[in-house]
LOMARLO-259535 format. One record per residue (C-alpha): residue in three letters; chain; x, y, z. Coordinates in steps of 0.05 Angstrom, whole numbers, plus 32768, in hexadecimal, padded with zeros to 4 digits. Example, Ala and Ser with C-alpha at 12.3 -4.5 7.8 and 13.67 -1.06 7.14 Angstrom:
% residues 2
atom res: ALA | chain: A | c1: 80F6 | c2: 7FA6 | c3: 809C
atom res: SER | chain: A | c1: 8111 | c2: 7FEB | c3: 808F
This chain:
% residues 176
atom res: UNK | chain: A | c1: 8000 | c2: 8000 | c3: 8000
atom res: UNK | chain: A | c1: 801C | c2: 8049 | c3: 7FFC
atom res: UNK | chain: A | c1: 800D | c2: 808C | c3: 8014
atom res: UNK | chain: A | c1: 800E | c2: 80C8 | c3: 7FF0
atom res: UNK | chain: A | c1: 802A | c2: 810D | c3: 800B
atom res: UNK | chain: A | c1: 801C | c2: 814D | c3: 7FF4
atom res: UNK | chain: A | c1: 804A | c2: 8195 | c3: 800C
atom res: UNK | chain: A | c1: 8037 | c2: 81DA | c3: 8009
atom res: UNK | chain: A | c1: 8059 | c2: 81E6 | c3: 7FC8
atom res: UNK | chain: A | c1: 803D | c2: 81AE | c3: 7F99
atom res: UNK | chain: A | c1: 8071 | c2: 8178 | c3: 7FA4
atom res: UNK | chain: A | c1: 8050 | c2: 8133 | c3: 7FB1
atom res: UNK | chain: A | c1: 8077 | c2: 80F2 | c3: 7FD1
atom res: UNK | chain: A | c1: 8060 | c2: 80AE | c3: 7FD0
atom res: UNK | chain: A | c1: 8074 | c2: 8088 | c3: 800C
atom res: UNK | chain: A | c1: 806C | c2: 8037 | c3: 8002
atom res: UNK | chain: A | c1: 8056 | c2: 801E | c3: 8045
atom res: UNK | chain: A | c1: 804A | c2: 7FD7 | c3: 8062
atom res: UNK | chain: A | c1: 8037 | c2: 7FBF | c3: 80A4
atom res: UNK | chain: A | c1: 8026 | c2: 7F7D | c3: 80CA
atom res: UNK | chain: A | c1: 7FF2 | c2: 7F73 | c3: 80F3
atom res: UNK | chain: A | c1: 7FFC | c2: 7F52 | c3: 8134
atom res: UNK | chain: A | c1: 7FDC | c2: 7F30 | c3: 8165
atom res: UNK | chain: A | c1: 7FC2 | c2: 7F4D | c3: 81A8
atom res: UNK | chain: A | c1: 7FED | c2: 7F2B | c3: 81E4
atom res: UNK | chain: A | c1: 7FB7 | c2: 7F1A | c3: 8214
atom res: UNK | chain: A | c1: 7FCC | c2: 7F23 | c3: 825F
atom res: UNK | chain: A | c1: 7FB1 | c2: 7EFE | c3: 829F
atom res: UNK | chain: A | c1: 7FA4 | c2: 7F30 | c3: 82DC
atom res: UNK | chain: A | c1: 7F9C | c2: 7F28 | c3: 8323
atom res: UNK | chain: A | c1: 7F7A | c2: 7F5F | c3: 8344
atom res: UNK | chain: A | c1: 7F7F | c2: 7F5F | c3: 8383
atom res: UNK | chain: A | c1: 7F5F | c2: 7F8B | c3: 83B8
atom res: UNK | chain: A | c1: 7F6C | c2: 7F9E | c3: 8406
atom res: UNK | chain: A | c1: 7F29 | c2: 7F9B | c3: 842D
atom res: UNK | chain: A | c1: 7F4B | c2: 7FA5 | c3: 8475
atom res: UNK | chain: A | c1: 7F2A | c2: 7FDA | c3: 84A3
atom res: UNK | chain: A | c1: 7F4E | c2: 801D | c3: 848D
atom res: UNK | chain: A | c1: 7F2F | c2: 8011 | c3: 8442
atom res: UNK | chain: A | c1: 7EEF | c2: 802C | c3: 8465
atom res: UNK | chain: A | c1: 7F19 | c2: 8071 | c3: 8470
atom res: UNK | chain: A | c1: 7F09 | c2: 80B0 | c3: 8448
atom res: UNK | chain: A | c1: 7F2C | c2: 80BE | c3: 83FF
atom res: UNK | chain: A | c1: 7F14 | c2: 80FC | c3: 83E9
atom res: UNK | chain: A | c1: 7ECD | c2: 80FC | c3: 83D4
atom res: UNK | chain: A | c1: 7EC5 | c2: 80B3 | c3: 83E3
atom res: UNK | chain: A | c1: 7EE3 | c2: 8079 | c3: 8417
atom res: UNK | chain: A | c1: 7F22 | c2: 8059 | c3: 83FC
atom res: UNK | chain: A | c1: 7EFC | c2: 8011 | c3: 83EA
atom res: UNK | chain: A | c1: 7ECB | c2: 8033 | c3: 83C2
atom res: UNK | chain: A | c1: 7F09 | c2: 8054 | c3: 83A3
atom res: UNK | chain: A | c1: 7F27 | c2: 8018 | c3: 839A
atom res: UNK | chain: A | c1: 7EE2 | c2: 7FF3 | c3: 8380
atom res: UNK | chain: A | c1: 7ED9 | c2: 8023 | c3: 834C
atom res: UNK | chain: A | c1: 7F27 | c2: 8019 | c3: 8329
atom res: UNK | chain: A | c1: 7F1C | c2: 7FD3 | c3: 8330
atom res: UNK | chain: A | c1: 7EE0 | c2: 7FD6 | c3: 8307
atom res: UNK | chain: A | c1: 7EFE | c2: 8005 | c3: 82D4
atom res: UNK | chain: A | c1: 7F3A | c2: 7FD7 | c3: 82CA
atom res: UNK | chain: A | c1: 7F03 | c2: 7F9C | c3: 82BF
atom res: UNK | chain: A | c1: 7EE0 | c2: 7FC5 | c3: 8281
atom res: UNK | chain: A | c1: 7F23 | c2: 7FCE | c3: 825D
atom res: UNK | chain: A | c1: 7F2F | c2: 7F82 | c3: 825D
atom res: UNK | chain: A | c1: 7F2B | c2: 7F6E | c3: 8214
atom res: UNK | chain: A | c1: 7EFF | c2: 7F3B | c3: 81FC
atom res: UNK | chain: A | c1: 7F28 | c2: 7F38 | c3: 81B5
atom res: UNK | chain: A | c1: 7F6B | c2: 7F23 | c3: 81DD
atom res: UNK | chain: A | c1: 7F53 | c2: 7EF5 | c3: 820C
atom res: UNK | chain: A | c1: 7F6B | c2: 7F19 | c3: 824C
atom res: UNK | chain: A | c1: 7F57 | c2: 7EF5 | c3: 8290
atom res: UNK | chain: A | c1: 7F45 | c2: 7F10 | c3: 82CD
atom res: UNK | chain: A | c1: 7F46 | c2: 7EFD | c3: 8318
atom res: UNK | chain: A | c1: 7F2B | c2: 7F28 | c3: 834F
atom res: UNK | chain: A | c1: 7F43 | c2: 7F1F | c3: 8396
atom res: UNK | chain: A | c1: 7F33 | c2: 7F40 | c3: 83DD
atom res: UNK | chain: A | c1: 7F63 | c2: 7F3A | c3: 841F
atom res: UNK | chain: A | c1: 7F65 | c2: 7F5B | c3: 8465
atom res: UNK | chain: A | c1: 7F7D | c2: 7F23 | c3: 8490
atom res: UNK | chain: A | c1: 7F56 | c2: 7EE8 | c3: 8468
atom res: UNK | chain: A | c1: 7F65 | c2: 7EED | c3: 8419
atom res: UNK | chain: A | c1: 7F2F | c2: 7ECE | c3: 83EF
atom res: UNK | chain: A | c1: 7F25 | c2: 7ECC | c3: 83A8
atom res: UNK | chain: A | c1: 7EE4 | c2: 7EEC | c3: 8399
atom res: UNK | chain: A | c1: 7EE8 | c2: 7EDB | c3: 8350
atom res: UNK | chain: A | c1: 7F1A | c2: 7EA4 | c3: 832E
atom res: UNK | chain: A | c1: 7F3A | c2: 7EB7 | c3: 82EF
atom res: UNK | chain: A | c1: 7F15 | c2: 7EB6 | c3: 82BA
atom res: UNK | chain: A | c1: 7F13 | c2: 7ED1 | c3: 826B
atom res: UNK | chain: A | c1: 7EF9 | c2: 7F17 | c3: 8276
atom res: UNK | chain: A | c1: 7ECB | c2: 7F18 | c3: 8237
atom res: UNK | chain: A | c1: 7E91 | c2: 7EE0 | c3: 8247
atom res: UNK | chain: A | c1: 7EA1 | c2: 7EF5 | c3: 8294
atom res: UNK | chain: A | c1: 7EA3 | c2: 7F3E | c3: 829F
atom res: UNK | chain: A | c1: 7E62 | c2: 7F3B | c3: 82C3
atom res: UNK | chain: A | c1: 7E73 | c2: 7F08 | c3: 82F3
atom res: UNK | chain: A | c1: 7EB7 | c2: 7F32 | c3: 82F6
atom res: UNK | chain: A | c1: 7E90 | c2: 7F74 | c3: 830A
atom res: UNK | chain: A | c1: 7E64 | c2: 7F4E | c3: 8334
atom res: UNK | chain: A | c1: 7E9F | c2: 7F40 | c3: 8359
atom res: UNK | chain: A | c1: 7EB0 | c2: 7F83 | c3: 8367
atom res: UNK | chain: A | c1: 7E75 | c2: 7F99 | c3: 8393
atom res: UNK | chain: A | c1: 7E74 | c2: 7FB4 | c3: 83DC
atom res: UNK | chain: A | c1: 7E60 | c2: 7F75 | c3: 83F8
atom res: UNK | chain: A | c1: 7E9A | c2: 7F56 | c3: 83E6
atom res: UNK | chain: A | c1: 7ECD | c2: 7F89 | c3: 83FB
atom res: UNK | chain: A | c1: 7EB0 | c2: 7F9B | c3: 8443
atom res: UNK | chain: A | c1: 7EE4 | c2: 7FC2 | c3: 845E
atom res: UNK | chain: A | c1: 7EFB | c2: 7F95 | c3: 84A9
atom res: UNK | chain: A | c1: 7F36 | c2: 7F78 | c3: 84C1
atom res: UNK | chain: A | c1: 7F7E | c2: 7F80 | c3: 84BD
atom res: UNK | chain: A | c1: 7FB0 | c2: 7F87 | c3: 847C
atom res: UNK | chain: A | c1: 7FC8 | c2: 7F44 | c3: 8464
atom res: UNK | chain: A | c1: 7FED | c2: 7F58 | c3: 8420
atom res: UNK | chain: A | c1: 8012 | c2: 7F15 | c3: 8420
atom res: UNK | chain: A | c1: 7FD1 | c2: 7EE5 | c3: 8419
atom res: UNK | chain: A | c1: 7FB6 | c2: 7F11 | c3: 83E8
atom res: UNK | chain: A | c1: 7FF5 | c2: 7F15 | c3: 83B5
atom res: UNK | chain: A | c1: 7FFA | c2: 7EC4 | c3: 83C6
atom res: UNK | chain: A | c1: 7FA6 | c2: 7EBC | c3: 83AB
atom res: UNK | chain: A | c1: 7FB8 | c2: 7EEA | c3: 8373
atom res: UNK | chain: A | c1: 7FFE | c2: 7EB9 | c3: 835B
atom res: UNK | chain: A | c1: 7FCA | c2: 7E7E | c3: 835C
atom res: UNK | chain: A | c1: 7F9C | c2: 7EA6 | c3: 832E
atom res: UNK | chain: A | c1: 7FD3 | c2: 7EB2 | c3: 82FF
atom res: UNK | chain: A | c1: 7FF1 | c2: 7E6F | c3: 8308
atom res: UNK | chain: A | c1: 7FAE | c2: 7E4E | c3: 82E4
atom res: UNK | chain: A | c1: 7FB4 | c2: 7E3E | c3: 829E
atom res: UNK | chain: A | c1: 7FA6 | c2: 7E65 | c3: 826C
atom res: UNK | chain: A | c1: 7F63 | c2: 7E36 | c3: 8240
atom res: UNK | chain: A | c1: 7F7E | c2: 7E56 | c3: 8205
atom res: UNK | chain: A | c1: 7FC6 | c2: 7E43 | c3: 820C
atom res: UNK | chain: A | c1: 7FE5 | c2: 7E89 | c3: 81E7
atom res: UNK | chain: A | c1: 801C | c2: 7E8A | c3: 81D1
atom res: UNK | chain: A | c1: 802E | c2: 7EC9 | c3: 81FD
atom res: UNK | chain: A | c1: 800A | c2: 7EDF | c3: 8236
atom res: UNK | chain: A | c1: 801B | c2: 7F16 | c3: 8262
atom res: UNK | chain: A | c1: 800E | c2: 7F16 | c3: 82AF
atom res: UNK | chain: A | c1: 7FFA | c2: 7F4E | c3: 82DE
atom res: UNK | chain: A | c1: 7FEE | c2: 7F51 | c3: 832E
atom res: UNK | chain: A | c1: 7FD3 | c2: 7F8F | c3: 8340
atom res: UNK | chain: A | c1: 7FC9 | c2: 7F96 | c3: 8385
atom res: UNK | chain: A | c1: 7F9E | c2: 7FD6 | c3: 839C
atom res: UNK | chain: A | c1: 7FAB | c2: 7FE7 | c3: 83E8
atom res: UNK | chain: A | c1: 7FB0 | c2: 8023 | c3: 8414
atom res: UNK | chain: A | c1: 7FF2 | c2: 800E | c3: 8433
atom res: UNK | chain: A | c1: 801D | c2: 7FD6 | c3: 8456
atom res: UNK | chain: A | c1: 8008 | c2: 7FA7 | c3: 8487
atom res: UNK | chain: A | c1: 7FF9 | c2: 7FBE | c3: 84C3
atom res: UNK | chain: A | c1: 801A | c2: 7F81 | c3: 84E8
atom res: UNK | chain: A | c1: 8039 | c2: 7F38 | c3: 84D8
atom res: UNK | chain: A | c1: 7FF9 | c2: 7F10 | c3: 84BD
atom res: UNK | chain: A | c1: 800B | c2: 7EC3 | c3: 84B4
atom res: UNK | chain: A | c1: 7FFC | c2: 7EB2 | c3: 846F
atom res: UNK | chain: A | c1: 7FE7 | c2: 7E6E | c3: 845D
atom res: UNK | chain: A | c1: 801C | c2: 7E61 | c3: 842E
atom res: UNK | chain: A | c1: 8061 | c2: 7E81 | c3: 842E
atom res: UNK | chain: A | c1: 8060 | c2: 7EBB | c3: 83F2
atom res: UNK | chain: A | c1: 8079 | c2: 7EA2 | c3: 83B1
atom res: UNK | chain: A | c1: 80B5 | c2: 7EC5 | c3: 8396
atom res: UNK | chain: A | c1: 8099 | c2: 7EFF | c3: 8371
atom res: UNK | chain: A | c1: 80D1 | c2: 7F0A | c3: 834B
atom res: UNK | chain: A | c1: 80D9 | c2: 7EC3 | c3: 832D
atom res: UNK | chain: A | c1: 808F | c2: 7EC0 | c3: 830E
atom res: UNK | chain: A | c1: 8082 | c2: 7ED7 | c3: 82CB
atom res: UNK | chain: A | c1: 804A | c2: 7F0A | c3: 82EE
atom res: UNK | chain: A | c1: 8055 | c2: 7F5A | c3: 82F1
atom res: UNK | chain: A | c1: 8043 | c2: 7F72 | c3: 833A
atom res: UNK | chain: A | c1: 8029 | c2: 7FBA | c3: 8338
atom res: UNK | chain: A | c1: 8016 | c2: 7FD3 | c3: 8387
atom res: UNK | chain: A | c1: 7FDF | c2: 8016 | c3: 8388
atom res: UNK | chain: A | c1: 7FDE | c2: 8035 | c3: 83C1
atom res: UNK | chain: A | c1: 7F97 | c2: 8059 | c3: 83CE
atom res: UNK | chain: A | c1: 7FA8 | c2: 8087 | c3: 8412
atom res: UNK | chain: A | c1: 7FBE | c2: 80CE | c3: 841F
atom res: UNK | chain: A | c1: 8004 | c2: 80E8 | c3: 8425
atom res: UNK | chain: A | c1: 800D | c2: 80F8 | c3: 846F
């Protein structure tokens, strides 16, 4: 195919052009989301869960159905559970938003960061049904700071650096 160019003074260029169309790289994520007691604190116009909530769901509606992205959703305060397993976002994203409602994420308890990164690594550790050829891998953890003391976690925590998963941390407090 070409493309013609034209200047200001009548000279024209023909520009031969060729491209290749590639495949979208579909990526796996973990979301996972602190539910402990100070989530229930103010952030601006709203509390810091509902903050939180809202992101979450965001992040859920730009999944794309065309590149078979997956999608876990998982709460922790001192008990991580996984509200939704990973699934293809696509056929799912109801059941994904339906994750993400209040009644899930009650703000109680203490911080427990560990269990909830260890939940999330399971979610990405399932198999992909499609088997693609390359798949990226995300844990995005949303919380509104560190632990506030030593939880015991179920399992020790996996080696975050040796998995094939990008961890990305949001922090939804106030500067102090």
């Amino acid at each position: 195919d070409t493309h013609n160019a034209t200047n200001n003074v009548g000279q024209t260029w023909t520009f031969p052009l060729a491209a290749e169309i590639i495949d979208p790289v579909p990526i796996d994520i973990a979301l996972v989301i602190d539910r402990s007691g100070s989530m229930n604190d103010a952030a601006w116009s709203r509390n810091k869960m509902e903050a939180a909530l809202a992101g979450s769901r965001l992040l859920v509606e730009m999944l794309r159905d065309t590149a078979d992205d997956r999608c876990a959703i998982v709460g922790f305060n001192e008990q991580p559970v996984a509200h939704q397993a990973i699934v293809l976002a696509g056929p799912n994203r109801a059941a994904l938003t339906g994750a993400l409602v209040p009644a899930n994420f009650t703000p109680g308890g203490a911080t427990n960061i560990a269990g909830g990164i260890i939940i999330g690594r399971e979610q990405l550790a399932t198999a992909h049904p499609n088997s693609p050829a390359v798949l990226k891998k995300a844990l995005v953890v949303l919380t509104d700071g560190p632990m506030k003391r030593q939880m015991p976690s179920p399992r020790p925590l996996p080696a975050i650096q040796k998995s094939s998963a990008t961890l990305s941390s949001k922090w939804t407090g106030r500067a102090r």
